[in-house]
ROLUMVO-795874 format. One record per atom (N, C-alpha, C): x, y, z. Coordinates in steps of 0.2 Angstrom, whole numbers, plus 5000, padded with zeros to 4 digits. Layout:
BEGIN
XYZ...
***
This chain:
BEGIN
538454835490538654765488538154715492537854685489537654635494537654575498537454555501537754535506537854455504538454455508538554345505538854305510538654265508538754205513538854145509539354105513539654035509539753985514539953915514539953875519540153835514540753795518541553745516541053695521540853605518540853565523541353515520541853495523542553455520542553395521542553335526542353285526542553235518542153175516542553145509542053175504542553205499542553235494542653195487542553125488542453075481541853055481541753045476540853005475540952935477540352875476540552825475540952785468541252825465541552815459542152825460542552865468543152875467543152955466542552975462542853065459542653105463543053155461542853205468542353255466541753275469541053305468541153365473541053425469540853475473540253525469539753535474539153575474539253635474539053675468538753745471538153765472537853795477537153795481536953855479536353885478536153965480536453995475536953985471537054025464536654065458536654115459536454155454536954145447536654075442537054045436536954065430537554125427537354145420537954085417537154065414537554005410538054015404537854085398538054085394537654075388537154025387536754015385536454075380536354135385535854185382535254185389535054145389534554125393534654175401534454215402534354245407534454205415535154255419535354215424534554175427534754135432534254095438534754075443534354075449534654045455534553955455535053925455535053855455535853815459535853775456536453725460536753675455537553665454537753655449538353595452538253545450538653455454539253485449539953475450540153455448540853405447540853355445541253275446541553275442542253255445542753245442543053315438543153325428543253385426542553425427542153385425541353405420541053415424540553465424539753455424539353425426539153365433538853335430537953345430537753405432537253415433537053515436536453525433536153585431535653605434535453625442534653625442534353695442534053715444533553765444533153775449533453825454533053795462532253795463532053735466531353735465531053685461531653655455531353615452531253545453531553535459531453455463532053415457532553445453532753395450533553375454533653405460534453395462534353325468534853315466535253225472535253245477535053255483535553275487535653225491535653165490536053095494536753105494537053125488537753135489538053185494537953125501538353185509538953185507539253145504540353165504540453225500539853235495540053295492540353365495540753405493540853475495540353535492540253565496539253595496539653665497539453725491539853795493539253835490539053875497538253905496538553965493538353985489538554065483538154095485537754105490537154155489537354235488537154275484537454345485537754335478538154295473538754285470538254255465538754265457538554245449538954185449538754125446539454105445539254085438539754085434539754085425540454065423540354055414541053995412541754055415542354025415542754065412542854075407543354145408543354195401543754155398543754175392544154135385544454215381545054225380545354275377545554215369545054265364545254225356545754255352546254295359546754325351547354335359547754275359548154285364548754285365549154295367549954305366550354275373550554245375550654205379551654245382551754255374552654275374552554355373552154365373552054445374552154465382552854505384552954515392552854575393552454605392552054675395552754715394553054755391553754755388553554835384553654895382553554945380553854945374553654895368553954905361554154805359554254795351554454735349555054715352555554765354556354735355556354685360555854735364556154665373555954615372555454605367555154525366555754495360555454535355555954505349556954475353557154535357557854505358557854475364557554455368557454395375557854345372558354335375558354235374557754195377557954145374557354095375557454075380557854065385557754035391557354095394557654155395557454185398556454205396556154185390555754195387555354135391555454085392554954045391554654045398555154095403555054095410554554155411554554185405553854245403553254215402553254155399552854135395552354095403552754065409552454045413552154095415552454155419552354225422551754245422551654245411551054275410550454225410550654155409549954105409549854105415550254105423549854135428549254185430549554235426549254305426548754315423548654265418548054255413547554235418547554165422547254115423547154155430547454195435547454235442546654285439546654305432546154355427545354355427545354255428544954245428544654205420545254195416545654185409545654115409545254055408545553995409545453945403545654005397545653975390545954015385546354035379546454085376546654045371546554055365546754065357547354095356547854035355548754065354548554095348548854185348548854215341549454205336550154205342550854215335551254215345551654175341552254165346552854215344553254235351553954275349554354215345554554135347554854115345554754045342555154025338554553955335554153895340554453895346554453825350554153845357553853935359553653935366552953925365552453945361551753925360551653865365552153815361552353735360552253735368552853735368553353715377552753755382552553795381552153815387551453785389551053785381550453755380550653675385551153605382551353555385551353565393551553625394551753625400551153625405550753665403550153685406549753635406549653595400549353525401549553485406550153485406550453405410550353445420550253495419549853515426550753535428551053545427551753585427551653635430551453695426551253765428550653805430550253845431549553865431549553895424548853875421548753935417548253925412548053945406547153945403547453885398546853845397547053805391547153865385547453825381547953865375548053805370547853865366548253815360548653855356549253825353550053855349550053865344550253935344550453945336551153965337551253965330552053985329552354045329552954085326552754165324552454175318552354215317551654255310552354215303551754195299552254175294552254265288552754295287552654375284553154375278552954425274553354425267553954475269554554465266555154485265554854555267555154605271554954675271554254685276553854655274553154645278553054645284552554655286552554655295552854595297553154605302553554535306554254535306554354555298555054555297555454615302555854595307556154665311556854705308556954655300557554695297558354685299558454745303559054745306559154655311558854665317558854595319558954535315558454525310558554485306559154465303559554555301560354525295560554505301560454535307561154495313561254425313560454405315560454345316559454335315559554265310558554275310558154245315558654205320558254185325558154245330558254305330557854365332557454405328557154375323556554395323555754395323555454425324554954425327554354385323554354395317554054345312554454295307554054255304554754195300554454245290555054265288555054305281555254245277554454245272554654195267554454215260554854225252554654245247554554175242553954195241553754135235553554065238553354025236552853965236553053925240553653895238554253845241554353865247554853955248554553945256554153965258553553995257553153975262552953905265552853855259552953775260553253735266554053775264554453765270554253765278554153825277553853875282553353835287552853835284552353785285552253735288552753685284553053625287553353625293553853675293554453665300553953695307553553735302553053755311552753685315552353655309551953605309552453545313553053555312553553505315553453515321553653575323553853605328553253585335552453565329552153555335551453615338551453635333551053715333550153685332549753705333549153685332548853735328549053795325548853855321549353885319549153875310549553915308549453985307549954035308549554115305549954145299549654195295550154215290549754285288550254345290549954405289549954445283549354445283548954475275549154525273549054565280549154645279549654675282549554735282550154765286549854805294550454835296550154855302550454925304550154975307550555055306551255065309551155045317551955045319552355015318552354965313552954925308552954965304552854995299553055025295552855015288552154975290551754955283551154975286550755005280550155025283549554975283549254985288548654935291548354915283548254965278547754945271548354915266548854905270549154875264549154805262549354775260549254695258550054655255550054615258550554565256550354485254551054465248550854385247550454385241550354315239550054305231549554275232548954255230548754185231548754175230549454145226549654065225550154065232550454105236550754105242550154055248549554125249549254095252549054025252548653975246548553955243548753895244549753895245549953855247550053855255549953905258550053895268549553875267548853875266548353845268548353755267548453765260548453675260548853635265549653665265550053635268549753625276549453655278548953655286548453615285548053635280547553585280547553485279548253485275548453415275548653395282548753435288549053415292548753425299547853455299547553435302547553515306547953575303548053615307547353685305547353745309547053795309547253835306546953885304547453945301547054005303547454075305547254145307547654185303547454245302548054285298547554345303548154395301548354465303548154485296547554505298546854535292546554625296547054665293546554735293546254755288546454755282546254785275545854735275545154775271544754745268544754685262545454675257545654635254545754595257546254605262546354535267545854485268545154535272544754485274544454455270544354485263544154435258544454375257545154385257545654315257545454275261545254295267545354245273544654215270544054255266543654195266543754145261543954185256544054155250544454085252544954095254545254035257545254005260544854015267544453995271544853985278545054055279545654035284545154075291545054015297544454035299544654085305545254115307545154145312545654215309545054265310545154325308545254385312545954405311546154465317546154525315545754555318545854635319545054655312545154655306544754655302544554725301544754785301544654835305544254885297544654875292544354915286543854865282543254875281542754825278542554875272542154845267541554865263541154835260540354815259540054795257540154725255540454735250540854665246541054615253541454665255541754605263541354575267540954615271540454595273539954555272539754575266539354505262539654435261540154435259540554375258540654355265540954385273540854365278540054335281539654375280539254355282538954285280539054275271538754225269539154155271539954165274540254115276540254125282539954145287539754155294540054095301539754045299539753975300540453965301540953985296541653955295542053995299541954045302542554125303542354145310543054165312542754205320543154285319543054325320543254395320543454425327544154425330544454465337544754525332544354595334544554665331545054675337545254645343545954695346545854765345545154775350545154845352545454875357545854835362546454875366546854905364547354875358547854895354547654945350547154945348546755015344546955075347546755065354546355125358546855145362547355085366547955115368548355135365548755115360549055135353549055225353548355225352548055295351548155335355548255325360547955365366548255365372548555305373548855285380549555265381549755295374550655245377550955335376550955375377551155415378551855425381552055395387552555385392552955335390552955285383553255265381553455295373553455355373553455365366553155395361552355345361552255355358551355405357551655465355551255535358550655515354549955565357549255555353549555635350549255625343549155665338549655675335550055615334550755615328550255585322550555585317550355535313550355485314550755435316550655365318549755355323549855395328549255385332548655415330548655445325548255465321547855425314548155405314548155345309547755285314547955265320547655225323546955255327547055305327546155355330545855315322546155315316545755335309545355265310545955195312545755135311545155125314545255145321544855125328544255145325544255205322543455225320543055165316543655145308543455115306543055035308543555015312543454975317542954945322542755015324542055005329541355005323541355035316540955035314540854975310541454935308541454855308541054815310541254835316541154755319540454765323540254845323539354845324539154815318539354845312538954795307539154735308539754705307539654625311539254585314539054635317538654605325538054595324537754645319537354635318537154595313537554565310537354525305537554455307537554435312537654385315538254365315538854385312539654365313539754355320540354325319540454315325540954335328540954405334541554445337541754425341542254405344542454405351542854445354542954435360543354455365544254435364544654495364545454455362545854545361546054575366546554625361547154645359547554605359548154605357548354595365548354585370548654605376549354575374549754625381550454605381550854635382550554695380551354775379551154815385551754855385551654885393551054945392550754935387550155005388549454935388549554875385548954835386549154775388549354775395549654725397549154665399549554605399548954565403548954575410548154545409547954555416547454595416547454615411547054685409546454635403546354565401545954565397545354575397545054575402544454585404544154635401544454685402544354775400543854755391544154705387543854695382542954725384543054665388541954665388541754735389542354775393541754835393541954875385542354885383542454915376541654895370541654815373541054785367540454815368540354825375539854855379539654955378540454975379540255045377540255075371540655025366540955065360540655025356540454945356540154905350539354905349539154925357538254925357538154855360538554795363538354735364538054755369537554705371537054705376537754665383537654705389538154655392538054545391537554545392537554465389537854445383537954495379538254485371538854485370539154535377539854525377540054475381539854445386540054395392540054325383539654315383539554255380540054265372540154335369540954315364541554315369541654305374542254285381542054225382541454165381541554115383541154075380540654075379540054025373540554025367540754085362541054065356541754075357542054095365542654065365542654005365542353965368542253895367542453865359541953895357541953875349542953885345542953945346543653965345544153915346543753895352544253835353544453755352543853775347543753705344543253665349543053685353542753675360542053685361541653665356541253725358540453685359540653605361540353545362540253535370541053585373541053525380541153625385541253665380541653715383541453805382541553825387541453895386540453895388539953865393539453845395539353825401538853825403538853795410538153755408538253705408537753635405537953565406537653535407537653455407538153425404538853375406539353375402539953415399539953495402540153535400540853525402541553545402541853545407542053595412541853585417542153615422542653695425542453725420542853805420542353845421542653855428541953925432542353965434541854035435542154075440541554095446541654095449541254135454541354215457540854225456540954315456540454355460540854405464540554445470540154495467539554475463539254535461538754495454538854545450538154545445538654545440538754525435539254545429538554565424538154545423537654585418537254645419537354675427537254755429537954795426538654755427539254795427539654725425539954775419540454695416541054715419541354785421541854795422542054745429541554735435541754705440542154645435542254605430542554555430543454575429543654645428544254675428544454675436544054675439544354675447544554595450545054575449545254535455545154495458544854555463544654535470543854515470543754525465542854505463542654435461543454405460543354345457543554295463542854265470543054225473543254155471543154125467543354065464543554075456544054025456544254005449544353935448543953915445543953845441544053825437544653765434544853765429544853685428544553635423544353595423544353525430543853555432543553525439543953545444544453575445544853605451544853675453544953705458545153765459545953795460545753835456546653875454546453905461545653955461545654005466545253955470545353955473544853925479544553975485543953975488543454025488543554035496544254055497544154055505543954135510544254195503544054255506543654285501543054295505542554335502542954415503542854455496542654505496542354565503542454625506542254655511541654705507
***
């Protein structure tokens, strides 16, 4: 490991404007950019950025004495990580039921638990995928804002909008009572309309609506649900009202919908051909792709102590996907789509806290160059987030979500899974983690 050294000078910590400015000195800064780390110095005031230098370049202030000056020698520091496929009401739980039947009080106190445990990660942004319940997305995201609770900026989706039968539907729960289910079940135009509306009431900033099916429900991943004139109508009614739309897309029919209709954020994607691709490809611009290869590969392989064995049919069916899968989204990649980082975390075989592990999957299994996976966790999580002006970069104006790290992340991406490697967390202009214990 190499050797590091850091220095806290505390004294006034406001500029002449009132805000408070802190320096990193000596930093080895992977920007994100693409552009190959350099040793430099990075102002930061108030949330943002306010400046980027390059050591040697003569372009740094150093009049600013009240500033707080934190020499990073030995240490990388780069955006925070961005999760584009996140579940906030997902409580690391071995199966749908503990989440599906949680009451909601009990539920939202999960939803804190994990936005700590996100942001402790090194997570200091995530793309709401599907809420257990219509209003936690809501309530937690607000909460996180108004500096309530710790956790990654977030934005709220509602539950998966699913057809009658379909994924989401959990059946029995539902004849009890349908505010236990896990998806909202709608047949035909009107409700989905409905649907759509009462999310959008509720305050959601994405809407989702699943295309396809998925194997552990009991609809197979290549199956398809809904009509276009269903979908058709969830789009519009989102787009009159300023909102985003995702769907639960494995089948290669799905993903064509999602172009077709132009619904930009596309999960899992896992069965493609020709046709999809191209159509992807030529709509590039408008679409992001999170394949959820945790859930692939744990499914398959790792939840055994909970049930669910490798080499039953069901996990065999998910060996089948994952294949399909990996060989997606290298074509993807290469054809400039855009992949990111995002894998269903949540279940007790892919829990959070664990999201990190994505980058090296991109790295072992997809062929990304480590720079290629760092920046689909933060360049185009920025974008994801609709952010992607001020966010997921470390530039001029950007704002303010760093981490600082005991090591090299472009020699080894898995150090960003450790913890303890993450001296500092910064989350717009403050520190969650503040950098008091170095690493031994």
């Amino acid at each position: 490991m190499a050797e590091q050294s850091y220095d806290l000078w505390s004294g006034n910590k406001n500029d002449e404007n009132g805000e408070s400015t802190i320096i990193f000195t000596n930093a080895r800064i992977l920007d994100a950019t693409g552009e190959q780390p350099y040793t430099g110095d990075v102002e930061v005031s108030s949330n943002r950025i306010k400046s980027v230098s390059k050591q040697g370049s003569g372009n740094f202030n150093w009049s600013n004495g009240g500033a707080q000056r934190i020499n990073c020698s030995g240490m990388t520091l780069m955006p925070g990580l961005i999760d584009a496929h996140l579940h906030l009401s997902w409580n690391n739980s071995p199966g749908i039921d503990p989440i599906n039947l949680m009451p909601p009080e009990e539920h939202i106190l999960v939803c804190v638990e994990m936005a700590k445990l996100l942001i402790d990660s090194g997570f200091t942004s995530g793309r709401g995928a599907a809420a257990a319940k219509p209003r936690l997305d809501v309530v937690i995201r607000d909460a996180i804002n108004e500096g309530r609770f710790p956790g990654p900026r977030y934005t709220a989706a509602g539950p998966e909008i699913t057809s009658v039968g379909g994924l989401g539907d959990t059946s029995l729960p539902h004849i009890l009572d349908p505010g236990l289910n896990l998806g909202l079940p709608v047949c035909g135009t009107e409700e989905v309309r409905r649907t759509v509306r009462e999310l959008i009431k509720w305050g959601v900033d994405t809407i989702k609506i699943n295309l396809s099916g998925e194997e552990i429900a009991g609809m197979g991943a290549e199956e398809n649900q809904f009509t276009d004139e269903e979908v058709s109508v969830c789009v519009n009614e989102a787009r009159q009202r300023g909102k985003t739309l995702a769907a639960h897309a494995r089948s290669k029919e799905s993903i064509k919908r999602c172009v077709k209709f132009g619904i930009e954020y596309i999960y899992h994607a896992s069965f493609s051909d020709e046709e999809s691709l191209d159509m992807l490809e030529e709509a590039k611009d408008n679409h992001f792709v999170a394949p959820g290869l945790a859930w692939l590969i744990n499914v398959a392989r790792n939840a055994g102590e909970y049930g669910i064995k490798p080499g039953t049919p069901l996990t065999n069916a998910y060996e089948r996907e994952l294949e399909h899968a990996i060989e997606t989204m290298k074509k993807m990649h290469k054809r400039g789509i855009r992949v990111l980082i995002g894998g269903d975390y949540g279940f007790a075989w892919t829990p959070h806290g664990t999201n990190a592990k994505d980058l090296e999957y991109f790295v072992d299994l997809l062929e990304f160059s480590p720079m290629e996976a760092i920046q689909a966790g933060t360049k185009f999580g920025g974008q994801i987030m609709g952010m992607g002006k001020e966010l997921g970069m470390i530039k001029e104006g950007f704002l303010a979500d760093l981490l600082l790290v005991d090591g090299d992340p472009l020699s080894d991406v898995k150090i960003l899974q450790n913890r303890k490697r993450l001296v500092a967390i910064m989350k717009d202009g403050k520190f969650h983690k503040y950098p008091e214990n170095i690493p031994a």
